[in-house]
C-alpha positions as CSV (number, residue, x, y, z in Angstrom):
1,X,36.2,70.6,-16.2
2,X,39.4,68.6,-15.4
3,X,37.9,67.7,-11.8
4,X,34.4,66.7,-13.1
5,X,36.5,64.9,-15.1
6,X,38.2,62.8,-12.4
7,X,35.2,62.6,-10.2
8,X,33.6,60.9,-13.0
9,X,36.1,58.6,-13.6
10,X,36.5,57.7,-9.8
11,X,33.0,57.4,-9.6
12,X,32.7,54.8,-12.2
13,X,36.0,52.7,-11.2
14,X,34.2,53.0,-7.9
15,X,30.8,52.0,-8.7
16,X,32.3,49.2,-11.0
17,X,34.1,47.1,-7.9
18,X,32.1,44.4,-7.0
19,X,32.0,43.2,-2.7
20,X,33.5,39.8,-2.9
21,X,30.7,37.7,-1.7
22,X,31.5,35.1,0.6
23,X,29.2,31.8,-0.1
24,X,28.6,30.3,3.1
25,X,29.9,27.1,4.7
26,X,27.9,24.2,4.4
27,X,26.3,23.1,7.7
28,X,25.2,20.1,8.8
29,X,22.6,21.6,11.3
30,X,19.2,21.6,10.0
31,X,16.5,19.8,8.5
32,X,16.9,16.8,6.2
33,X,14.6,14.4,4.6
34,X,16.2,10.7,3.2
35,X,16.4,10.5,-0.7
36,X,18.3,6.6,-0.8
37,X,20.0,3.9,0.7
38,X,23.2,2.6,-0.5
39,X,24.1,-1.0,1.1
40,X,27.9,-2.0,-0.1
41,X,28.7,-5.4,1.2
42,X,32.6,-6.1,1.3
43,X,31.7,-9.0,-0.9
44,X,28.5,-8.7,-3.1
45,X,26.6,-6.4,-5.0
46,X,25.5,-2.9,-3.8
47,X,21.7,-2.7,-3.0
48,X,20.0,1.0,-3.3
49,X,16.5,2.1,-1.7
50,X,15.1,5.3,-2.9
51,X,13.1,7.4,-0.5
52,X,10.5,8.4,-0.4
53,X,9.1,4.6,-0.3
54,X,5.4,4.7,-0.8
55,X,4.2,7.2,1.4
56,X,6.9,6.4,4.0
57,X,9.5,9.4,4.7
58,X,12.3,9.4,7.1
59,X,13.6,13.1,8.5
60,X,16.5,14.0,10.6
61,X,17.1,17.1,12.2
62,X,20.9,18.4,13.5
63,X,20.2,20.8,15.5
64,X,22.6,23.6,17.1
65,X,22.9,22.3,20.5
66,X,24.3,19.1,19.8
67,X,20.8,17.1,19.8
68,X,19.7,15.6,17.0
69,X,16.3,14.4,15.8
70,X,15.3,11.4,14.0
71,X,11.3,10.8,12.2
72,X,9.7,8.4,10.4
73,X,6.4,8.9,9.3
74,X,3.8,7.0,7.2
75,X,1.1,9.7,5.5
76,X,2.4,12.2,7.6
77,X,2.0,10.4,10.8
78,X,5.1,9.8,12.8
79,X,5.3,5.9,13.2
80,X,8.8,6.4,14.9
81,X,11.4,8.6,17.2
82,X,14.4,8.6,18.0
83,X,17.0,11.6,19.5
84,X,20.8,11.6,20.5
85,X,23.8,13.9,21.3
86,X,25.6,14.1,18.6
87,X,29.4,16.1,17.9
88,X,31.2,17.0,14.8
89,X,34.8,17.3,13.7
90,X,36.9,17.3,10.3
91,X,33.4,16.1,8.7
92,X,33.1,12.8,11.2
93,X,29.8,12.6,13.5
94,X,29.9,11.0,16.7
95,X,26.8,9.8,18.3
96,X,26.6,9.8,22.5
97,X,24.0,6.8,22.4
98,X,24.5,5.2,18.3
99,X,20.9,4.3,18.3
100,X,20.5,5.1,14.8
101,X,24.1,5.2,13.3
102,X,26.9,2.9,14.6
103,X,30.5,4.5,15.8
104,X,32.0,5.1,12.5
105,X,30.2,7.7,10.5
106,X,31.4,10.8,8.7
107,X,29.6,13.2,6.2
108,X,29.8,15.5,3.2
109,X,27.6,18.4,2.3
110,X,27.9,19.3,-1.3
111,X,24.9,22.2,-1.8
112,X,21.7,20.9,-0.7
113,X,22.8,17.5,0.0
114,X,24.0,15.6,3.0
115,X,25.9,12.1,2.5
116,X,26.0,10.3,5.7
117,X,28.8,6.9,5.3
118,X,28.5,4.4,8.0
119,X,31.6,1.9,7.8
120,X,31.1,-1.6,9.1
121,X,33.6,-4.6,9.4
122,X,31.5,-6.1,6.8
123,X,28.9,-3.5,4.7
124,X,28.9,0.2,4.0
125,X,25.3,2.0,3.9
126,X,25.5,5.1,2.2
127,X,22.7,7.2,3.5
128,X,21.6,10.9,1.3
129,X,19.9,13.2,2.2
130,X,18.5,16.3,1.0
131,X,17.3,19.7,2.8
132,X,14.1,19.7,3.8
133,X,11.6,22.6,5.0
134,X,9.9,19.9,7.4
135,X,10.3,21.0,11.2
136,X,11.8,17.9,12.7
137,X,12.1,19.2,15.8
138,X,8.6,20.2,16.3
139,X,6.7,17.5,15.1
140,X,9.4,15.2,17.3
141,X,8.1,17.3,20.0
142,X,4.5,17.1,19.3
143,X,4.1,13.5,18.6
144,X,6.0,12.3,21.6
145,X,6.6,8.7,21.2
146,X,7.7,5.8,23.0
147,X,11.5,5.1,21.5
């Protein structure tokens, strides 16, 4: 009786231990669609452009090969492209072409959303962004514009 006894009681201290679960890093790579536009002048008021603006959206895709995508598209046709090299350290991008952003440009990922800061001599856009299901990539491929 004195065994069931222990087997019971190891089974339940046993069965009561919960696997620490890890929650995963927040990546950059991926698919995100623009949600604003924060302009901060050094001298001025800030502006702020919400997106989705009518029926324009902007997308940008980082993917895991160090290319990233860039889509705009007006009722789901792409009206622009745009693609670069990109790297990432201690949460700073850096851009092999800077067709898009300029030179000094770091991030944050808090959940499902991606704050890109872009820091001029004179004005600071704040661009965010949230995860989208929308295959960048593809439809970059597919519609094959002129840049």
């Amino acid at each position: 009786m004195k065994k069931l006894l222990y087997v019971l009681i190891a089974f339940t201290t046993l069965s009561a231990c919960k696997k620490d679960e890890k929650t995963p890093e927040p990546t950059l790579q991926g698919n995100w669609e623009l949600t604003s536009i924060v302009r901060q002048p050094n001298a001025g008021e800030p502006t702020k452009d919400d997106y989705p603006d009518g029926d324009y959206r902007e997308y940008l895709s980082f993917e895991n090969d160090g290319n990233v995508y860039f889509l705009g598209t007006v009722k789901n046709i792409s009206n622009w492209t745009n693609d670069d090299i990109y790297t990432s350290t201690n949460n700073k991008i850096t851009f092999t072409h800077e067709n898009y952003f300029g030179d000094n440009v770091t991030y944050s990922i808090n959940g499902s959303t991606l704050t890109i800061t872009e820091i001029y001599s004179d004005i600071t856009y704040v661009y965010t962004y949230k995860k989208s299901d929308f295959d960048v990539k593809k439809a970059y491929t597919e519609y094959n514009l002129p840049k």
